[in-house]
N, C-alpha and C positions, 0 to 999 in steps of 0.2 A: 690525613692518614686515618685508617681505619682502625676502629675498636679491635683490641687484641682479644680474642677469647679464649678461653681454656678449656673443654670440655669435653664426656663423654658420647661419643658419635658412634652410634648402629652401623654396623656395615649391612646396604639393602641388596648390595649384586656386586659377582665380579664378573668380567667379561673380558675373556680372552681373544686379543685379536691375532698374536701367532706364540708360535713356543716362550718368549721369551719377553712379551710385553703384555700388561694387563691394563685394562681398566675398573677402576675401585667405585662404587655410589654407595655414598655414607650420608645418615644423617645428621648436619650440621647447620641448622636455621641460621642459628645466630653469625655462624660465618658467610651463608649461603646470604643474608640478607647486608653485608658490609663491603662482602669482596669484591676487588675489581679486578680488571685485566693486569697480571704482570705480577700478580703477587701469588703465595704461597704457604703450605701449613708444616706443620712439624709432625710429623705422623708416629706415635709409638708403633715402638717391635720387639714385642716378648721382651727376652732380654738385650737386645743390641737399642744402639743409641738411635733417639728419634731419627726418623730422615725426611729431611726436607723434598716438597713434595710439588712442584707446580698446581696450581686448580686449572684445572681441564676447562669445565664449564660449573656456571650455578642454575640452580632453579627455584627460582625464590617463593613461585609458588607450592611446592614440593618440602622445602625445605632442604635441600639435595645438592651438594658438592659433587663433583666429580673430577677422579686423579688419574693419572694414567703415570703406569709406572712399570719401569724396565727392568727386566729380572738380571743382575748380576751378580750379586752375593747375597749372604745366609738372608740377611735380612731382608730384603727385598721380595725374597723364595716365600718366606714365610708369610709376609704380608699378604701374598697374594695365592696363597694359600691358606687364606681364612674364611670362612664361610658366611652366608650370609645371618645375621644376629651377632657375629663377633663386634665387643666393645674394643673401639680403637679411643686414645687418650689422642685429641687434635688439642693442638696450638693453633692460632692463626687469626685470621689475615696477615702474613708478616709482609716487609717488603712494602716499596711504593710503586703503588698500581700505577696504570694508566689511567689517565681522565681525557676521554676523546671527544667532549662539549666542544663543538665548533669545529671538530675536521668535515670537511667536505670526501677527501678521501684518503684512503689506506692502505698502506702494501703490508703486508708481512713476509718475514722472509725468515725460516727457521729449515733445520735436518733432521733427523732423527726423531727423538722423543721430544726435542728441543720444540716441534708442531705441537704437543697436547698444551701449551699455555698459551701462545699463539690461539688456538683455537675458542678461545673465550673472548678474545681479542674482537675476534669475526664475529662470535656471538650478538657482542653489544656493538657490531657496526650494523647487524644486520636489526637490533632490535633501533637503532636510533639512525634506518633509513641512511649511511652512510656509505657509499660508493667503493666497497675495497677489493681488491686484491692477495691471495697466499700464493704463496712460493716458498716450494716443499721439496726440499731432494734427500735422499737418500742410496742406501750404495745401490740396491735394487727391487726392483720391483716386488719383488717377492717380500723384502725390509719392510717396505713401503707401510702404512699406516693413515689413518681415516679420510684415505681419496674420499670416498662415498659419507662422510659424514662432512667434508668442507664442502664437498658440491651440493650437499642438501642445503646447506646455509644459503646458498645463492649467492655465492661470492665469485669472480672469475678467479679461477687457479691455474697455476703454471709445475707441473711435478716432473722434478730432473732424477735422475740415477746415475751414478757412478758405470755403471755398466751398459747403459744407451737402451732400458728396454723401458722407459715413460717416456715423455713426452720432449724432455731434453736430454740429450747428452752429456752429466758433470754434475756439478754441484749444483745448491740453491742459487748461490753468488753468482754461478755461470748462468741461469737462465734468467736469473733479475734483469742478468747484463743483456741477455736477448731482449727481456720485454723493455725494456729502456731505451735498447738501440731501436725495434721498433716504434715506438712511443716518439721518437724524435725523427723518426723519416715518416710518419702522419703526423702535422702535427696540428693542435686542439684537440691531442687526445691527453 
């Protein structure tokens, strides 16, 4: 398990990808150089209680965490409503990560906001030459969230929606289940 830190983290950018989801770049070395896939920070908020926070992605030469985080109440609003040189108080690495030494290949399979930890996931398959897969639904396309930043990874992706306007019709779980039933009518894939 990784070293827990406690410190004062800069926020370097937010970045908004629709009304109601942001993404957060803080800096945090000491986290950014421990964390792995699947774990998480404790993020101060003015006055409301820390909130736990997936990490998106790290960049260790940077020193650079990255959170993405869903606007639904006060605290949330505000977080991401802060500007960049705002002191955020990070907890973290909490949680046990993933350690993916020795997979040959990877699926991921996440919805919603549920994709920004996921996508650290892909990170380190793509930095350790690993063979994987996301699979991402959401209700619709419009929801939808870092198509163009998991296809930059270079990973194959499968994106469903609730309402039939990506690539599958339904959930995450429904097009896992397509590439699956494909995957077993070729098979040696």
């Amino acid at each position: 398990m990784s070293k827990v830190h406690e410190l004062q983290a800069p926020l370097h950018a937010v970045i908004f990808l629709n009304e109601t989801t942001a993404i957060l770049e803080l800096y945090a070395p000491e986290i950014a150089d421990s964390a792995q896939p699947g774990q998480f920070v404790n993020l101060s908020c003015d006055r409301f209680l820390k909130r736990p926070i997936g990490i998106m992605s790290v960049d260790q030469s940077s020193g650079c965490i990255t959170l993405g985080v869903q606007i639904k109440g006060e605290g949330t609003r505000w977080i991401s409503q802060q500007k960049p040189g705002t002191i955020f108080s990070v907890l973290g690495p909490l949680g046990h990560g993933f350690n993916l030494d020795g997979f040959k290949r990877v699926i991921t399979v996440g919805g919603g906001t549920g994709v920004f930890p996921l996508y650290f996931v892909q990170q380190i398959c793509r930095e350790k030459e690993i063979d994987s897969i996301a699979v991402c639904g959401f209700r619709s396309k419009e929801d939808s969230i870092l198509r163009h930043e998991y296809a930059m990874l270079g990973c194959q992706t499968c994106f469903a929606s609730e309402c039939g306007d990506l690539t599958v019709n339904g959930r995450a779980a429904d097009a896992l289940r397509l590439l699956l039933d494909s995957a077993v009518q070729e098979p040696g894939t």
